[in-house]
Each structure stands twice: as structure tokens, then as C-alpha cells.
C-alpha positions in Angstrom: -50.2 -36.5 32.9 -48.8 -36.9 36.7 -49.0 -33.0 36.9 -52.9 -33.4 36.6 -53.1 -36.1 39.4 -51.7 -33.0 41.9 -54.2 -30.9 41.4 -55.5 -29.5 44.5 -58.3 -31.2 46.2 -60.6 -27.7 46.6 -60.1 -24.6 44.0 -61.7 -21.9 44.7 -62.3 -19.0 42.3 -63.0 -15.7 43.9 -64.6 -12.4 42.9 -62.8 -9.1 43.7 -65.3 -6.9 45.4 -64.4 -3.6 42.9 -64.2 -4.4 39.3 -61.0 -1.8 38.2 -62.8 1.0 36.1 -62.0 0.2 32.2 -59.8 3.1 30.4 -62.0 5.3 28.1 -59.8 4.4 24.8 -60.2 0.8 25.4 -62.9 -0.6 22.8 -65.9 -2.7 23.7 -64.6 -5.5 21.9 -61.0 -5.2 23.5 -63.0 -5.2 27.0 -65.0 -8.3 25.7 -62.2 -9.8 24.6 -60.1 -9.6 27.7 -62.6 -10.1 30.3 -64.9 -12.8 31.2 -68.3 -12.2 31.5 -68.9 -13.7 35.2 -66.6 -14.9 37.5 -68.8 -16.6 40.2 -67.3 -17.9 43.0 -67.2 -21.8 43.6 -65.6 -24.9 44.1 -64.8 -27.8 42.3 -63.2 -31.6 43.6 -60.5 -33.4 41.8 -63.2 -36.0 40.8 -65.3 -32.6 39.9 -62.1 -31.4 37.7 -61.7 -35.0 36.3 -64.7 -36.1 35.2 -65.6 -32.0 33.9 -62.2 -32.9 31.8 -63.2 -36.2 30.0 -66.4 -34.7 29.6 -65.2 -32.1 27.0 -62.8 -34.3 25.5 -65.9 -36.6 24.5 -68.0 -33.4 23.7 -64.9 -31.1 21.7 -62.2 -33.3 21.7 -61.0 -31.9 18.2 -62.7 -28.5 18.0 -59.5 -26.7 19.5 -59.3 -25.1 23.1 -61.8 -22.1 22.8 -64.8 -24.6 22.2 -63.2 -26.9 24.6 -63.3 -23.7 27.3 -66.7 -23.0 26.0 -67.9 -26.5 27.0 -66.7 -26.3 29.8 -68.6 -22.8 30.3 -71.6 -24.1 30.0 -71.5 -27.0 32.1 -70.9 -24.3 35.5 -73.6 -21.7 33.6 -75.9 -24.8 34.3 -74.6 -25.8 37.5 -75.3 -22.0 38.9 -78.8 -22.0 36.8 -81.7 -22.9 38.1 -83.2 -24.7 34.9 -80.3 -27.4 36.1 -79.1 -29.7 38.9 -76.5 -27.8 41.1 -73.5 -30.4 41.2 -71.0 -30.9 37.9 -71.5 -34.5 38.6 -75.3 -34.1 38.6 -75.3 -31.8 34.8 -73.0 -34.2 33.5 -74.9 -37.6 34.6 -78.2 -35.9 33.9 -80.0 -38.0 31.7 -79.9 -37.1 27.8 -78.1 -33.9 28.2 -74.7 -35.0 26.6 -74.9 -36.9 24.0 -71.0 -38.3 24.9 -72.4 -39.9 28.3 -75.3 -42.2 26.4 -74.1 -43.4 23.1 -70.0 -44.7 24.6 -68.2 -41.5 23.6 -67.7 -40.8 27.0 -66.4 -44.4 27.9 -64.0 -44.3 24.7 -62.6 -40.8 24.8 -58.8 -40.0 26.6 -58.5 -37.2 28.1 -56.1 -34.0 26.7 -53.8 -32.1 28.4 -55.7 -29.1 26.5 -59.2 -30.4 27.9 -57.7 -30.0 31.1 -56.0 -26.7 30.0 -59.6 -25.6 29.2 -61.1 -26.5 32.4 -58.4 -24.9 34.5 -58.5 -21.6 32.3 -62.4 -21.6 33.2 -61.5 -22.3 36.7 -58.7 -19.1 37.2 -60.6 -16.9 34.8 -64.3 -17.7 35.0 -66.8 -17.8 32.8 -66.6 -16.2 29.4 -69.8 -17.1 28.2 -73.2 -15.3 29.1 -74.9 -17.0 32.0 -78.1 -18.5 29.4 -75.6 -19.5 27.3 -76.6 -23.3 28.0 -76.1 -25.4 25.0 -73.9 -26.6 22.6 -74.1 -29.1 19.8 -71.9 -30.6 17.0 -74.8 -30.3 14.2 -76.3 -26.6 14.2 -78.4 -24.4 17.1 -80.6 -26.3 19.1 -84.4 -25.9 18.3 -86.1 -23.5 20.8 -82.7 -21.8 21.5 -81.3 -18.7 20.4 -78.2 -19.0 18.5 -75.4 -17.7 20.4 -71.9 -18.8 18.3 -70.4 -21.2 16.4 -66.9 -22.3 17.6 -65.7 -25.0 14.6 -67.9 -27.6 14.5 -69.7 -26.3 18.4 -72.7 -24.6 18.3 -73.7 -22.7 21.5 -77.4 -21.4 22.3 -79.1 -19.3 24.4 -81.8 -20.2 26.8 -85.2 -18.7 25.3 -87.2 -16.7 27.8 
């Protein structure tokens, strides 16, 4: 994975000012499907890009790329929420958030070229997930959340209230 290790320093992710006007014989669910549902702008460091990496291969490291990319969703939702620390390093290292970064997961897993895939897709594309859309776990919906979706094994919930 030398490719990874060139990886600009700063990438930077920017809105256009006019969102094109959608076609009237385009569906909802095409527009869903095709368009992200926020693309803030920000920027993330190589250590940012690398550690948000390993972090989803110890979190969906077998779930396949779309809960991989959702993983990786919800780590910026809670970096631009205000429930949540405002660095990736600090939602990652934030205590008992991810289950991965207490019980060794974290320290055992290798990362995969499509956990990096799925970072970099949420870093050209943005974020496909709603913005309280800020959970996920491997065994059901988190109580006191809303149920969101269920990506293989990933279950992603909403923020209540």
C-alpha cells in the first residue's frame, strides 16, 4: 500500500455554491441514490486519514465497502456535531465510543485497501448519511436511538431529539 503513504498532507472537500437543479423525470430515490446528503467542507491530515482508516477496518472490516463508507460517515457527522469533540482524533480516542479502541480490535486489525477506499469516497463525495445519523453497532440499534439502517451486520441510529 505505497500509494496510501502519498496521500496528500491536507484534502480539502469543497461545496459548490449552486446545487445544479435536479431534472423533473429523475425519481427521489435516483436523486438519493446519486447524491450525498451533505458535503461539508473540511480537512483531514494524513495521520487524520490513517488512523479514520484502521478505525473502520476494526469497526467493519468484513461488512463490505457501503458500511465501511457509512462508518466512516459517522465519524465526520460527529466531528461537525456539537454532541461530539471536533477533531477525528478526538471522536475516535473518546472514551467508550468505539468499542474497537478498548477491547484490542483496534491494535489487531490491518488496514484494507477498501477501508481506505471508503474513507477517500467520503472524503471526494461527502457525506451520504443524514447529519444525526451518529451511531453504528454490530448487534442491533442502539437504545435511545432511532433506527436509521442496517448495512450487513452495521446498524446505524439516529440521534433522538
Amino acid at each position: 500500500m505505497a500509494d496510501e503513504k502519498d496521500i496528500k498532507k491536507e484534502i480539502e472537500i469543497e461545496t459548490p455554491e449552486e446545487e445544479p437543479e435536479t431534472p423533473a423525470e429523475e425519481t427521489e430515490a435516483e436523486v438519493e441514490s446519486e447524491e450525498p446528503v451533505s458535503k461539508p467542507v473540511f480537512s483531514i491530515s494524513e495521520e487524520e486519514y490513517e488512523l479514520l482508516a484502521r478505525l473502520v477496518a476494526a469497526e467493519a472490516e468484513d461488512q463490505g465497502f457501503e458500511a465501511q463508507y457509512d462508518v466512516a460517515c459517522v465519524v465526520m457527522n460527529r466531528v461537525l456535531s456539537e454532541r461530539f469533540p471536533d477533531t477525528i482524533t478526538e471522536v475516535i480516542w473518546q472514551s467508550r465510543q468505539f468499542s474497537s479502541m478498548w477491547n484490542g480490535r483496534f491494535d489487531r486489525t490491518k488496514t484494507t485497501e477498501s477501508c481506505y477506499e471508503a474513507v477517500r469516497h467520503m472524503l471526494e463525495v461527502g457525506i451520504g448519511l443524514p447529519e444525526d445519523v451518529l451511531y453504528f453497532t454490530s448487534c442491533g440499534y442502539l437504545k435511545g436511538t432511532d433506527p436509521y439502517t442496517r448495512v450487513n451486520e452495521m446498524y446505524f441510529s439516529k440521534q433522538r431529539g
